[in-house]
N, C-alpha and C positions, 0 to 999 in steps of 0.2 A: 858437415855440421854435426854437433856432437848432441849428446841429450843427459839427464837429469835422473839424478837418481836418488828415489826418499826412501832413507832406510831408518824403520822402527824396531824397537822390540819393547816386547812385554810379555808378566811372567804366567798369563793363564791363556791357554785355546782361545778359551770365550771372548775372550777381548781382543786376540789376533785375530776373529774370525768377525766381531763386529767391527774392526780397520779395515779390513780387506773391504766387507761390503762396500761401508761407506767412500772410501777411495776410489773403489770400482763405479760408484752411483755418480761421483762430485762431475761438475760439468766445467769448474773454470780453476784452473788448467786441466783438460783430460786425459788421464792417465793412459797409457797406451797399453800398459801392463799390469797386474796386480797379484803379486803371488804371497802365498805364508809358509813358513816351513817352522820345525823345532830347531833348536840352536841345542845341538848337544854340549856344548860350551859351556851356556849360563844353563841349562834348566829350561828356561823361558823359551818365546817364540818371537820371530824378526818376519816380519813385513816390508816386502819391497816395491816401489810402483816406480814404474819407469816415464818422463816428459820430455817433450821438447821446450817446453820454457820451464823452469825451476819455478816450483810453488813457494807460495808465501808459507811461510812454517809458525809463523805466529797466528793464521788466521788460520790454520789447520788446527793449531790447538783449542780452539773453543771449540771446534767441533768433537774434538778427540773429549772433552772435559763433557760433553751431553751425555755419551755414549759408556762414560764411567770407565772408558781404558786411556789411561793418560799414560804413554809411554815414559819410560823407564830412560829411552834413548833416543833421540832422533839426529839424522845427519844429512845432508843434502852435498851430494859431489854431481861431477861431471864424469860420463863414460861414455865409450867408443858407439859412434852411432852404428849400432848392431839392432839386429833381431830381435828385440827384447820378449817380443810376445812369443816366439817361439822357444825362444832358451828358456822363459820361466816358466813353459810348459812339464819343464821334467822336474821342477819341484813341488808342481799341484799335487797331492796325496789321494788318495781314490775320496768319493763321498759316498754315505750312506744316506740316502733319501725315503724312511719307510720300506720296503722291503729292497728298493734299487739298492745297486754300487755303481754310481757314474765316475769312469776314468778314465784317462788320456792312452792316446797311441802307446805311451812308454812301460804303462802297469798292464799293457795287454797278454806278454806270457805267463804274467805274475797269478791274473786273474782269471785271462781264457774264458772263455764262448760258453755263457748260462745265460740262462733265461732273465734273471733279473741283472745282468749286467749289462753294460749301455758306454759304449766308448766313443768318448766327444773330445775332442781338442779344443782347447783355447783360443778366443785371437780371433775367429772372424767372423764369429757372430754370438749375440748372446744367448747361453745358457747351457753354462757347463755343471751347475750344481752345486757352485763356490760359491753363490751368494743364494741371501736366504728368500729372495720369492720363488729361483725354482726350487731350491727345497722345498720351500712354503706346495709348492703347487706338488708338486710332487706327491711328497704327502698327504696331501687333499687327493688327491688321483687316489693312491694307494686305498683311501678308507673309505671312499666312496664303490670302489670296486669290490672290494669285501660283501658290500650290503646291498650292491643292486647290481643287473644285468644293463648292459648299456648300450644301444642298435649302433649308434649312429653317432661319431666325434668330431669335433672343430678345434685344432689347436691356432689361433687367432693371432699372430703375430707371433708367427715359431720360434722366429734369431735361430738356433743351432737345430730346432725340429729334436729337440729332447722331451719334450712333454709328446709327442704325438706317436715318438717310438716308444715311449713307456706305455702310452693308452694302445700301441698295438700288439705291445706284451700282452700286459694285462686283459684284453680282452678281444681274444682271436677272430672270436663272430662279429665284432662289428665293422663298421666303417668308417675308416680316420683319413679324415683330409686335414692338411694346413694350409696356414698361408701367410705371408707377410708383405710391406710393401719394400721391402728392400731387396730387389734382383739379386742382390750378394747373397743376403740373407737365405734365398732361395735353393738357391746354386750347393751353398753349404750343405742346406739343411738335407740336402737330396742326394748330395753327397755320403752325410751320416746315416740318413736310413739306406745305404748300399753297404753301407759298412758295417749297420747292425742287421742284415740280412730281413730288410722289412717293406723294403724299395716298391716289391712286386704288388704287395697289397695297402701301399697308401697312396695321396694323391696329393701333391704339392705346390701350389701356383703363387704369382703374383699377383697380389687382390689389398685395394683399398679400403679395409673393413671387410663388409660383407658383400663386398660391390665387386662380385667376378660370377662368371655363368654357371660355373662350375658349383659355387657353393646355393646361388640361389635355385638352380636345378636342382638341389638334391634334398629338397625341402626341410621341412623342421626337424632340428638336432636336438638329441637328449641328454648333450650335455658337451658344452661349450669351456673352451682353457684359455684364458686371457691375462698372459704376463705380459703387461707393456707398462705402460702409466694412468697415472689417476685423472688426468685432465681428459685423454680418451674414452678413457673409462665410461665416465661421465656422458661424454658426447653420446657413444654409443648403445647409451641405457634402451630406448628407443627401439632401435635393431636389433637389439639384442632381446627384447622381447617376441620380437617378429620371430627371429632364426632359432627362437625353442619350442618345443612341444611344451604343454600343460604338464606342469610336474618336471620339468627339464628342468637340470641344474649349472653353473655358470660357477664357476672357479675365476677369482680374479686374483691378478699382484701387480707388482712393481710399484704399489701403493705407500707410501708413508704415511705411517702410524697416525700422525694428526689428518693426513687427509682421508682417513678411513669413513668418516661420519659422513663426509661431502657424498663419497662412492655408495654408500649405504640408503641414506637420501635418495639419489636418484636413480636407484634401483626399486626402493622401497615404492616412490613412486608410481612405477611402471608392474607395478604388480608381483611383486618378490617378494621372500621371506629369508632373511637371515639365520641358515642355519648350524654354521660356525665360524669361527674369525680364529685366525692366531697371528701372534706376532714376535717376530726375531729380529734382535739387532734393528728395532728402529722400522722394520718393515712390515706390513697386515697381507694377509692373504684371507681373501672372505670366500666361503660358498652358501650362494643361493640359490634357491628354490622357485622358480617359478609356477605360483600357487595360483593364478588365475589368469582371465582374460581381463582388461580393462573395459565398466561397462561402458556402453553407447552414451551418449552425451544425448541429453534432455532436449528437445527440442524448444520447449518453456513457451510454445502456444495455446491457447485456451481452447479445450473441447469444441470443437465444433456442434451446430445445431442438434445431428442426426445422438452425436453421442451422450446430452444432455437429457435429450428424449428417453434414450434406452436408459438410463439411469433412473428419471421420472418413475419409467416406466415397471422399473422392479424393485420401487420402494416400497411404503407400506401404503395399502388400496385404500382404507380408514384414516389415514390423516387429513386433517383439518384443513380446507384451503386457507389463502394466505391473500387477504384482501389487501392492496395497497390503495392508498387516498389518489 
């Protein structure tokens, strides 16, 4: 059986790199691959995603016209059911994330073994740093580290375990667990921390939420990384309160820009403080502050005898009684 191939171009980055996102995000038909390269040819840049059913190109255009990159070109053929996810691994280009370079097996002798280098492959789990919430989050890592010391980390739903190897960069003293519910996901991610020599000092499991022994034994974290989606998000306001310290902070993504207010909301809720947002291509990445405890709910019964008395009791001694008929 063969497969699908939708090929774009357009003539600025910016707009090759908000296609890729949104191709990489779309869920009906899902792309199995998603790469950008330049086209030394025209100038411009071509955008490739690879299907097993051929996508509607007419209903791809309205979404291409939101996003302000309306290609130049587009074409949809059929080609050899092959690899696609890993052939268009050696066209991904390294990314810069705030102080990281995340990049594939293939830019490894290019780039070689530094500190803020971080080598992920594509393909079988996310988060290689080609789309903008792990940027997004990334960069939120990067400048939060800058300005605070941080014990204790939770990368929440890892896909590649690339935010957790960057928090184990970035801050040697602490302690970074992850976790996801996808076994695969798992598998990989533990993979990539062996291959960015980080394996020994993190701790990787399958966990639904926050619901594994591991992460509720290791009590409140000072600061939480949750790229997944905004409907979780949501759900997890709650626990998420629970699994920070006071003054802990929580990095979210995989959020779309209109549902940022939703995610905001029920954080704000739960005793948060919104202390920066940014958005690329269509996606928000928020970090908050967890600025309080939520207080105790009121009980709303009426003093009892004794505590009426003691009140009585330390008003003023000269006032007038109070005759009723």
């Amino acid at each position: 059986m063969g497969q699908s191939k939708l090929s774009l171009q357009v003539a600025e980055f910016g707009q090759a790199r908000a296609l890729t996102d949104w191709l990489g995000a779309a869920e009906e038909p899902q792309a199995h691959a998603v790469t950008m390269f330049e086209n030394p040819g025209t100038g411009g840049w071509q955008v490739e995603a690879y299907y097993d059913v051929a996508p509607d190109a007419s209903a791809y255009l309205a979404g291409f016209a939101d996003l302000a990159a309306t290609p130049t070109s587009l074409s949809i053929e059929d080609v050899p059911d092959e690899n696609w996810v890993a052939i268009s691994q050696s066209a991904l280009p390294p990314v810069e994330a705030g102080r990281f370079v995340i990049h594939g097996s293939h830019d490894r002798d290019r780039i070689g073994f530094r500190l803020n280098a971080i080598e992920i492959d594509a393909g079988e789990a996310f988060g290689t740093a080609h789309h903008a919430t792990t940027r997004g989050c990334l960069e939120a890592l990067d400048r939060l580290a800058r300005r605070r010391r941080f014990r204790s980390v939770l990368d929440l739903g890892c896909g590649s375990g690339v935010l957790a190897i960057a928090a184990r960069r970035l801050l040697p003293r602490a302690r970074v667990d992850a976790s996801d519910n996808d076994p695969e996901a798992v598998r990989v991610a533990r993979g990539n921390a062996r291959t960015n020599r980080t394996a020994a000092t993190m701790r990787i499991v399958t966990s639904n939420g926050f619901d594994h022994p591991m992460i509720r034994g290791a009590g409140r974290f000072d600061l939480v990384l949750a790229n997944i989606l905004a409907g979780p998000l949501v759900r997890l306001a709650p626990a998420m309160r629970q699994a920070l310290r006071r003054k802990g902070c929580a990095v979210l993504s995989g959020i779309l820009a209109e549902q940022s207010a939703a995610v905001e909301a029920a954080y704000r809720s739960q005793g948060f403080v919104l202390t920066a947002k940014s958005v690329e291509a269509g996606w928000a990445t928020l970090v908050l502050s967890k600025s309080r405890d939520l207080p105790q709910r009121k009980s709303g019964r009426k003093p009892d005898a004794r505590r009426r008395q003691r009140r009585v009791r330390h008003g003023k001694r000269n006032a007038a009684p109070v005759v009723r008929p």
